[in-house]
KOLMAR-336729 format. One record per residue (C-alpha): x, y, z. Coordinates in nm, 4 decimals. Example, Ala and Ser with C-alpha at 12.3 -4.5 7.8 and 13.67 -1.06 7.14 Angstrom:
! residues 2
         u         v         w
    1.2300   -0.4500    0.7800
    1.3670   -0.1060    0.7140
//
This chain:
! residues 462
         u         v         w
    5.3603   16.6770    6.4281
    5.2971   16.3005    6.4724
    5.4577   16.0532    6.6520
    5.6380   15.8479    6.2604
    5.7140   15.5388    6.4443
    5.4097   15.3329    6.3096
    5.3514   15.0089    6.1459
    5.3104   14.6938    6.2472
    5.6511   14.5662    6.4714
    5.9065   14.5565    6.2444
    6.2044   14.4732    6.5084
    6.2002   14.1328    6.7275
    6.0291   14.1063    7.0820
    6.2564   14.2070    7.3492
    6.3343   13.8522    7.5420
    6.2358   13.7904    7.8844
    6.5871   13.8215    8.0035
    6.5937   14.1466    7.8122
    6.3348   14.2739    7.9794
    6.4351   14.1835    8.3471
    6.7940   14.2827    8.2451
    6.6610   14.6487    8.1886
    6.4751   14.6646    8.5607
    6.6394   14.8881    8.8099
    6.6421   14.6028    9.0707
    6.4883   14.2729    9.1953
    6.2114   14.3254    9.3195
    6.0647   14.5607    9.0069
    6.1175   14.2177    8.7991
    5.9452   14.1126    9.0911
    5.6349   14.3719    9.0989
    5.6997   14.3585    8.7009
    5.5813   13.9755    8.6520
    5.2899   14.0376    8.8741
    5.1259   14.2711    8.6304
    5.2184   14.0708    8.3102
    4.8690   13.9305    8.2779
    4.6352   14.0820    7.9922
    4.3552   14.1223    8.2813
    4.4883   14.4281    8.4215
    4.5560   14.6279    8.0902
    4.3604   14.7847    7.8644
    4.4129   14.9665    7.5133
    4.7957   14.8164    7.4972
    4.9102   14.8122    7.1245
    5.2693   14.8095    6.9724
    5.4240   15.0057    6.6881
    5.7899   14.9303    6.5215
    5.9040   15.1765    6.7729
    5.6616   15.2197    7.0909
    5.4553   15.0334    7.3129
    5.1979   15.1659    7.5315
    4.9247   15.0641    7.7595
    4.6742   15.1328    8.0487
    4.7287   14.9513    8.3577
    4.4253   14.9020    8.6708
    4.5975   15.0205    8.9839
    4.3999   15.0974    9.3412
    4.2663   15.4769    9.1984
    4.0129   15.5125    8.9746
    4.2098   15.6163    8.6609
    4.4591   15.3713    8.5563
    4.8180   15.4706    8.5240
    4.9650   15.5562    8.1577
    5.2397   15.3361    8.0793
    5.4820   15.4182    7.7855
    5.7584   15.2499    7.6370
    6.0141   15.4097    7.3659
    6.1618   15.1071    7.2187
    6.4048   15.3232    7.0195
    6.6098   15.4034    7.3445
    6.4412   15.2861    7.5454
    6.2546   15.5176    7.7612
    5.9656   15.4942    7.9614
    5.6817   15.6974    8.0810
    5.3987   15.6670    8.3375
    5.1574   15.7929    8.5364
    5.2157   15.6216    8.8838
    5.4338   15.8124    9.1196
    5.7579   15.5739    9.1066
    6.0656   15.7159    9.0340
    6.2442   15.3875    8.9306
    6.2798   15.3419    8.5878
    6.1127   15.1881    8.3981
    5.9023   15.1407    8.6907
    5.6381   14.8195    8.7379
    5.4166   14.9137    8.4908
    5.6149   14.9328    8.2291
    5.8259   14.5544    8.3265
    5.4619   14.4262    8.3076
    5.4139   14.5870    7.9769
    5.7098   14.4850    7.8347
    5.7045   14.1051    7.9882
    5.3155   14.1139    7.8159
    5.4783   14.2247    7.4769
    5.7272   13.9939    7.4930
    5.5076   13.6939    7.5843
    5.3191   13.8123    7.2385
    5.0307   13.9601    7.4036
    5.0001   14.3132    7.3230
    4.8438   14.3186    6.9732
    5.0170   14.5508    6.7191
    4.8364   14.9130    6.6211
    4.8608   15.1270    6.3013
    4.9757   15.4275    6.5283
    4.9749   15.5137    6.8764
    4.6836   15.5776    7.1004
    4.6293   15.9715    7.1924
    4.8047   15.9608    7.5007
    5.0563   15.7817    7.4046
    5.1566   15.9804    7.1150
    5.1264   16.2952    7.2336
    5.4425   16.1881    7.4411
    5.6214   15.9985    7.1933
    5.5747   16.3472    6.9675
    5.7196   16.5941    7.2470
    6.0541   16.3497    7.2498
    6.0579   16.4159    6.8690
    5.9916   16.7717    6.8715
    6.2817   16.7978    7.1746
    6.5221   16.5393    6.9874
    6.4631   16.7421    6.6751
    6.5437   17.0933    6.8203
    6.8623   16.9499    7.0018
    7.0117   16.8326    6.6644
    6.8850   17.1628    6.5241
    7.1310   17.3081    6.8250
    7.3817   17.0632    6.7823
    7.4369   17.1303    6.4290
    7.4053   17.5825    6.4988
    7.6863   17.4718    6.7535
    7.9109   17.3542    6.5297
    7.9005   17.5505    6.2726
    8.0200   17.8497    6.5248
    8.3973   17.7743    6.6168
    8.5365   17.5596    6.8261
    8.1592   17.4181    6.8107
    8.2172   17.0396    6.7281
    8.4846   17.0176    7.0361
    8.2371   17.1900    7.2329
    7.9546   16.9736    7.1223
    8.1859   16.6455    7.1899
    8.2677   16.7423    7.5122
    7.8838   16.8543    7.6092
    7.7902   16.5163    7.4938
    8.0973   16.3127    7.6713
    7.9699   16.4880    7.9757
    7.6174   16.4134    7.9222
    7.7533   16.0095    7.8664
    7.9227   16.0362    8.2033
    7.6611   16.1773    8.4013
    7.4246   15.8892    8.2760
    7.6889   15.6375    8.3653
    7.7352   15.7788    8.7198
    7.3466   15.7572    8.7506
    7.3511   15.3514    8.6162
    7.6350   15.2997    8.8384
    7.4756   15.4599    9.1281
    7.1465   15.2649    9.0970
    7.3856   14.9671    9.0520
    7.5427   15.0076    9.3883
    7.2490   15.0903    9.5559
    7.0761   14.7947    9.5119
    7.4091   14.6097    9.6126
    7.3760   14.7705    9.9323
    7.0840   14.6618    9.9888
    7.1428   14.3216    9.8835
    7.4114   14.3136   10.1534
    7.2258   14.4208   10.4332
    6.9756   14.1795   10.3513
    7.2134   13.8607   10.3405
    7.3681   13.9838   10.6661
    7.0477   14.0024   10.8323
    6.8945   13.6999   10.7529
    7.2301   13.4862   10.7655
    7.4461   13.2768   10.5522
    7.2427   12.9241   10.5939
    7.2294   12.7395   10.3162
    7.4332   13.0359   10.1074
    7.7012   12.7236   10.0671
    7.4180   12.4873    9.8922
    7.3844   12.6897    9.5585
    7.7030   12.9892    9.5655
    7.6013   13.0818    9.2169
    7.2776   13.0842    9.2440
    7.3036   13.3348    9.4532
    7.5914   13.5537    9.3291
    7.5265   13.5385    8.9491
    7.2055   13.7132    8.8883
    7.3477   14.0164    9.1144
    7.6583   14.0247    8.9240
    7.4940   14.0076    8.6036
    7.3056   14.3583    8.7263
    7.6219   14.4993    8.7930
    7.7177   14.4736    8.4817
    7.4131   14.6110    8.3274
    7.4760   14.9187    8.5602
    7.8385   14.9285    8.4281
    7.9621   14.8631    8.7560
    8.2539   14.5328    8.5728
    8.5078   14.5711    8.8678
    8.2144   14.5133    9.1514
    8.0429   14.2200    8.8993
    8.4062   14.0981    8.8903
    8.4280   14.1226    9.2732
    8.1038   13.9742    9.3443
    8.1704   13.6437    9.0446
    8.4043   13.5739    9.2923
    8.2291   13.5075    9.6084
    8.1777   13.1596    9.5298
    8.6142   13.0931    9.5810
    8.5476   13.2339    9.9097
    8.3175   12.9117   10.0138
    8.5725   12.6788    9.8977
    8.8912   12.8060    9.9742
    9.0496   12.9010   10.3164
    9.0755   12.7019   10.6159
    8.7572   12.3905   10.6396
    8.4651   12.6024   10.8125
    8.5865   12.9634   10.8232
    8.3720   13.0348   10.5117
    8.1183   13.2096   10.7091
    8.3732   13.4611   10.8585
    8.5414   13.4991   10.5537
    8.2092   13.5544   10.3430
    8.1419   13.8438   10.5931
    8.4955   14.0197   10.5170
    8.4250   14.0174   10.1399
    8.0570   14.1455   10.2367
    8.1721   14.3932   10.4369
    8.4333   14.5089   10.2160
    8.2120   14.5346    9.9221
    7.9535   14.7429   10.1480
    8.2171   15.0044   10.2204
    8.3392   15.0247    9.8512
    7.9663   15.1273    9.7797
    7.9238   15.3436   10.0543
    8.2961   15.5484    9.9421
    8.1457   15.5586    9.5710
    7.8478   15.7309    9.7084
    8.0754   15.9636    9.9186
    8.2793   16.0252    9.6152
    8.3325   16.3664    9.6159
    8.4090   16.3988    9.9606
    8.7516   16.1681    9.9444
    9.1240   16.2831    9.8413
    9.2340   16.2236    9.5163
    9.4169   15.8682    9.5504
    9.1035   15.7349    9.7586
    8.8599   15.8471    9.4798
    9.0630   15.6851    9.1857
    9.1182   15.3715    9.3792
    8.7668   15.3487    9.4679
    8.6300   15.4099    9.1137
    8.9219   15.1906    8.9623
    8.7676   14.9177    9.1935
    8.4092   15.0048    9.0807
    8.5164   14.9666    8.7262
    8.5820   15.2720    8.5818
    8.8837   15.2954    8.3126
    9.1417   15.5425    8.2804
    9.1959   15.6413    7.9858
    9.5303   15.6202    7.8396
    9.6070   15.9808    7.7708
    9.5655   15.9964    8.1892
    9.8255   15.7053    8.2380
   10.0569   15.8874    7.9809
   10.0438   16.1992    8.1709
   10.2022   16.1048    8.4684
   10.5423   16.0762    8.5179
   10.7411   15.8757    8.3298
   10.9687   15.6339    8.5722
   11.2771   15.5125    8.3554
   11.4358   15.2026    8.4608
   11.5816   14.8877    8.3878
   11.3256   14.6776    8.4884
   11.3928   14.2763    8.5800
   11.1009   14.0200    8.4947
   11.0416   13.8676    8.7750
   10.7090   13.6729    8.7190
   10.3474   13.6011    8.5509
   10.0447   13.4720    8.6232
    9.7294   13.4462    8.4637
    9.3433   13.4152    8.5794
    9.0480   13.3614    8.4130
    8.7488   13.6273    8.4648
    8.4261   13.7161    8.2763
    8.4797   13.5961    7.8858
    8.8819   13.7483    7.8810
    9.1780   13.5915    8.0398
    9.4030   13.8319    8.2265
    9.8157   13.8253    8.2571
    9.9778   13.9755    8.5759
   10.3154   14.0385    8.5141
   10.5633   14.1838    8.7430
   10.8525   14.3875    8.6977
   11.1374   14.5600    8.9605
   11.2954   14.8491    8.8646
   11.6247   14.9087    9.0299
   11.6829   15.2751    9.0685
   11.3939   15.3487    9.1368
   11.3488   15.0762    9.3711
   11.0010   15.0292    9.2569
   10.7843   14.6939    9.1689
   10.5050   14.7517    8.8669
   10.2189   14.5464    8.7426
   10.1365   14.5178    8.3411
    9.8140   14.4038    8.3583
    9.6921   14.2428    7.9729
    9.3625   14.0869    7.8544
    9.2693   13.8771    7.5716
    8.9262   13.7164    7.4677
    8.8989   13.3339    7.6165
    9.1106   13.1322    7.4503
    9.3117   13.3951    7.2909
    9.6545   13.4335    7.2628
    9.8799   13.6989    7.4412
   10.1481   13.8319    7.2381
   10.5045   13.7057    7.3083
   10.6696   13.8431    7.6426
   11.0086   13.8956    7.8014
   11.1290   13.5845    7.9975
   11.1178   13.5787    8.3612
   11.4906   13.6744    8.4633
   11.5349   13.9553    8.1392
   11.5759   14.3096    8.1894
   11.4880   14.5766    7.9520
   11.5461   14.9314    7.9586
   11.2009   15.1563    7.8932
   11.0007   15.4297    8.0234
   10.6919   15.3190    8.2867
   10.4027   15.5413    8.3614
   10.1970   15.4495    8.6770
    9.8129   15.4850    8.6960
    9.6751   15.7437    8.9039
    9.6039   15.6549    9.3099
    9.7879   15.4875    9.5674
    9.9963   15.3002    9.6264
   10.1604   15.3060    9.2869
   10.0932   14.9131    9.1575
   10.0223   14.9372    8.8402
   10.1399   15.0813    8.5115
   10.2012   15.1238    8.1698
   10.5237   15.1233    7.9072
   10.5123   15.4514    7.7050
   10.4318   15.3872    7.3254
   10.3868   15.0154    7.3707
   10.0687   14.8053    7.4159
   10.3273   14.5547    7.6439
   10.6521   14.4786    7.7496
   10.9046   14.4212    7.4690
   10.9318   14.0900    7.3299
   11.3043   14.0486    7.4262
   11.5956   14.1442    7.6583
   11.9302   14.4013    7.5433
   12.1233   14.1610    7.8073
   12.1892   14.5091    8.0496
   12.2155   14.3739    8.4298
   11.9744   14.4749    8.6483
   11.9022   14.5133    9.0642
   11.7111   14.2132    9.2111
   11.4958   14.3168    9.4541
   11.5595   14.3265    9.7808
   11.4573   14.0188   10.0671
   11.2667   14.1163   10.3391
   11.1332   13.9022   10.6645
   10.7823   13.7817   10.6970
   10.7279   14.0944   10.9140
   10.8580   14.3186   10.7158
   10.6457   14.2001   10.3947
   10.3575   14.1901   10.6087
   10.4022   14.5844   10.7404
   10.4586   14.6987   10.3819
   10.1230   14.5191   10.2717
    9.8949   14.6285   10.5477
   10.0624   14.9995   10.4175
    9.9170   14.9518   10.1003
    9.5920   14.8311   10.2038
    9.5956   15.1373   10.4575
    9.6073   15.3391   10.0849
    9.3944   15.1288    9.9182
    9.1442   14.8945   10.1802
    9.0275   14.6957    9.8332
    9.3473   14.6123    9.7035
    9.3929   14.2108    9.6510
    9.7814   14.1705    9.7091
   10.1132   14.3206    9.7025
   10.4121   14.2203    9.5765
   10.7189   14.0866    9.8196
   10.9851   13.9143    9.7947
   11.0669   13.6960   10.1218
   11.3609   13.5077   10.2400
   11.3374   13.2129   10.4538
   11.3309   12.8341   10.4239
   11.0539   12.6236   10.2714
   10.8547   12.3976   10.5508
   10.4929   12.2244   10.6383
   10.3549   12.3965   10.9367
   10.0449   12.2946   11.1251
    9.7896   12.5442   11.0601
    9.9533   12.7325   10.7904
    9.6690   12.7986   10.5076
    9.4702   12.4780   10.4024
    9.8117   12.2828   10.2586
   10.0216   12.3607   10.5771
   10.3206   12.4643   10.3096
   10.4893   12.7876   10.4516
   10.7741   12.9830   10.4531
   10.9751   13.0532   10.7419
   11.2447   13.2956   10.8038
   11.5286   13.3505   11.0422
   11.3026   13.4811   11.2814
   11.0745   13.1908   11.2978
   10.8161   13.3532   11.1526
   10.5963   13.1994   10.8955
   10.3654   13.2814   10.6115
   10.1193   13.0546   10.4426
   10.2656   12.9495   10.0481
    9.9480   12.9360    9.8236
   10.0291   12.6633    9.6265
    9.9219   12.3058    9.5692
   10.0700   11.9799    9.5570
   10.1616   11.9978    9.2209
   10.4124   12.3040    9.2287
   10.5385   12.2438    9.5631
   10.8153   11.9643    9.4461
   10.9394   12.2287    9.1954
   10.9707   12.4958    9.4693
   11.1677   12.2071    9.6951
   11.3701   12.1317    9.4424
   11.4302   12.4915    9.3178
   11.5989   12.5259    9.6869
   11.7514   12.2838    9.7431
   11.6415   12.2743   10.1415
   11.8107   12.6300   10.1872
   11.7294   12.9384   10.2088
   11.5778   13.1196    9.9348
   11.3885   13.4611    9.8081
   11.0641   13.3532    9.6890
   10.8633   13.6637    9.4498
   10.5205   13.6563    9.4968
   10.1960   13.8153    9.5751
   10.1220   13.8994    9.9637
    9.7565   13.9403   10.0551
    9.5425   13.8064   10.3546
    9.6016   13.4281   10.2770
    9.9664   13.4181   10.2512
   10.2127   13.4239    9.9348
   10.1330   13.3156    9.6156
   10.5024   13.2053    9.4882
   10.5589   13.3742    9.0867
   10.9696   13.2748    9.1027
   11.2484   13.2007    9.3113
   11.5674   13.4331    9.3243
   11.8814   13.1706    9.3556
   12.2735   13.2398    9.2927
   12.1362   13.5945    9.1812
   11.9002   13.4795    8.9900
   11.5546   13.5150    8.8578
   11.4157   13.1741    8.8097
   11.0639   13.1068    8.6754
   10.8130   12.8205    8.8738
//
């Protein structure tokens, strides 16, 4: 048999940010660009389908490099075990720069292993298709192949997080001067490879470094940039130690990578049925999708649960209960702890509209108390963001409280940072009234962000 991908190229030129996207890591792009220069190969050609090429190393026989545009895949000689390895990022940047002349068909060594991936693509159909035919066969077949698609994906990711780790120890040992000059510089390209290694949640962590710089007291960056660095280095080290972590750990850790449940998994859970109270919504803005937090309290159950919903940029999000309505409905929580999230059975969101039932507001706690349930969900999940609370106390401007000084302080004197600006802090003083008040929000290391106010039993929206 022979290799039937000839012809002149048919397709278009990979790009060069193509190309580097496809590297395992830095410094192969690195190593790559080095060898794109048409003095160190020899006998390079291009087909519609394959490129191929011998590269001068430090032996006496130059290394075989191989590229199978239709998957890609890549083959050489040199002992690497990244791929694709130098070779073929030097190959490929060459190609792309227009520099590797197209051939009829490919050279001998070249085909001979474009024609085994053939002959071993062609005889797994030919077992595919026996398989079946027996039954049962096409379930089996699906679920041989989902497996296969997961096992490559665990590989990506782990290559992904790798090179994170490194990345980490490398900014911690040679320090965070002049990290503040160009933020996204410096994040970007790293979260970009993230995403190639379909690692979204740590790209999404990692987009966010730059807030980190910016917010927070003036010059605590530095301590706070460590926090996030650390944090991210443990969430790579506990994917790498997957298997060896209880069953909550493990999904929050791979929920925090970026790995989706599926919905059948939600479903199966227990179903928590409830009249659950709207008691506030935010939105945030992340990689090309807008997200909505909402929050809900159920009652009976004495529960809080987060609908999380995403749209395209600019989209819109389909109408939602107000903040203050009740509706009656089943909720399924996502698997891990502590129970934050979930999902309303047979719907794609909350209904549009209330039946009028009452409903249990949820109950005010002290700045202590808020704070000891929080640090018990972080003790479940160390990567979780916030927590929802609901705090009683008065509103006042305390020296040293968060960057704005706005804070709220209850009976006990205690205080906790409000995370809000100038521009919503008139509605919160006038939603009070200068007395005390239950303010709904989310709890996490910088104080409360404020959703809605609870006044004369009441849920009112900010």
């Amino acid at each position: 048999m022979r290799f039937s991908g000839g012809g002149a190229v048919a397709g278009t030129r990979w790009s060069t940010e193509q190309v580097e996207s496809a590297a395992p890591d830095t410094s192969s792009v690195n190593a790559g660009r080095k060898l794109a220069t048409p003095g160190v190969w020899s006998e390079t050609g291009a087909t519609s389908a394959a490129l191929w090429g011998l590269c001068a190393g430090s032996g006496k026989k130059p290394y075989q490099t191989i590229v199978d545009l239709r998957g890609p895949a890549y083959k050489c000689s040199c002992p690497s075990r990244k791929f694709p390895c130098k070779h073929a990022l030097g190959l490929l940047l060459l190609w792309s720069a227009g520099q590797v002349a197209d051939a009829a068909e490919p050279s001998d060594f070249a085909g001979a292993w474009l024609d085994s991936r053939d002959a071993r693509a062609g005889a797994k159909a030919a077992t595919d298709a026996d398989a079946v035919a027996k039954p049962g066969g096409a379930e089996r077949v699906k679920a041989e192949r989902a497996a296969a698609t997961a096992a490559q994906r665990a590989d990506r990711v782990a290559g992904g997080i790798a090179e994170l780790t490194m990345w980490l120890e490398d900014q911690v040992a040679h320090g965070f001067s002049g990290i503040d000059n160009d933020p996204y510089g410096r994040f970007d390209p790293l979260a970009a490879r993230l995403v190639d290694a379909q690692a979204p949640g740590l790209a999404s962590q990692v987009r966010e470094l730059p807030a980190v710089l910016t917010g927070g007291e003036p010059g605590t960056w530095p301590h706070r940039l460590l926090m996030e660095f650390g944090a991210l280095w443990a969430l790579g080290t506990a994917h790498q130690r997957l298997a060896e972590l209880d069953d909550d750990t493990a999904a929050a850790v791979r929920r925090h990578v970026g790995y989706t449940v599926a919905k059948a998994d939600v479903l199966a859970q227990p179903a928590v049925v409830d009249d659950w109270l709207v008691l506030g919504w935010r939105t945030e803005e992340l990689d090309r999708v807008t997200a909505r937090r909402l929050w809900l309290y159920g009652g009976a159950a004495g529960r809080y649960a987060l609908i999380l919903e995403y749209v395209p940029t600019g989209g819109t999000f389909p109408p939602r209960p107000p903040v203050g309505a009740a509706f009656r409905a089943p909720l399924h929580y996502y698997p891990g702890a502590p129970a934050q999230r979930a999902l309303i059975a047979d719907q794609d969101g909350p209904p549009s509209g209330t039946d009028g039932r009452p409903s249990a507001l949820p109950p005010a706690t002290t700045v202590s108390v808020a704070r000891a349930a929080r640090a018990r969900d972080v003790a479940a999940d160390p990567w979780l963001r916030s927590s929802p609370a609901t705090v009683r106390g008065r509103l006042a401007i305390v020296n040293g409280s968060g960057p704005t000084g706005y804070a709220l302080t209850d009976n006990n004197g205690e205080s906790v940072p409000l995370r809000v600006g100038a521009e919503l802090w008139p509605s919160l003083v006038a939603g009070t009234l200068g007395g005390v008040v239950d303010v709904v929000g989310e709890l996490d290391a910088d104080g409360l962000l404020p959703l809605a106010i609870v006044a004369d039993g009441r849920v009112n929206a900010l």
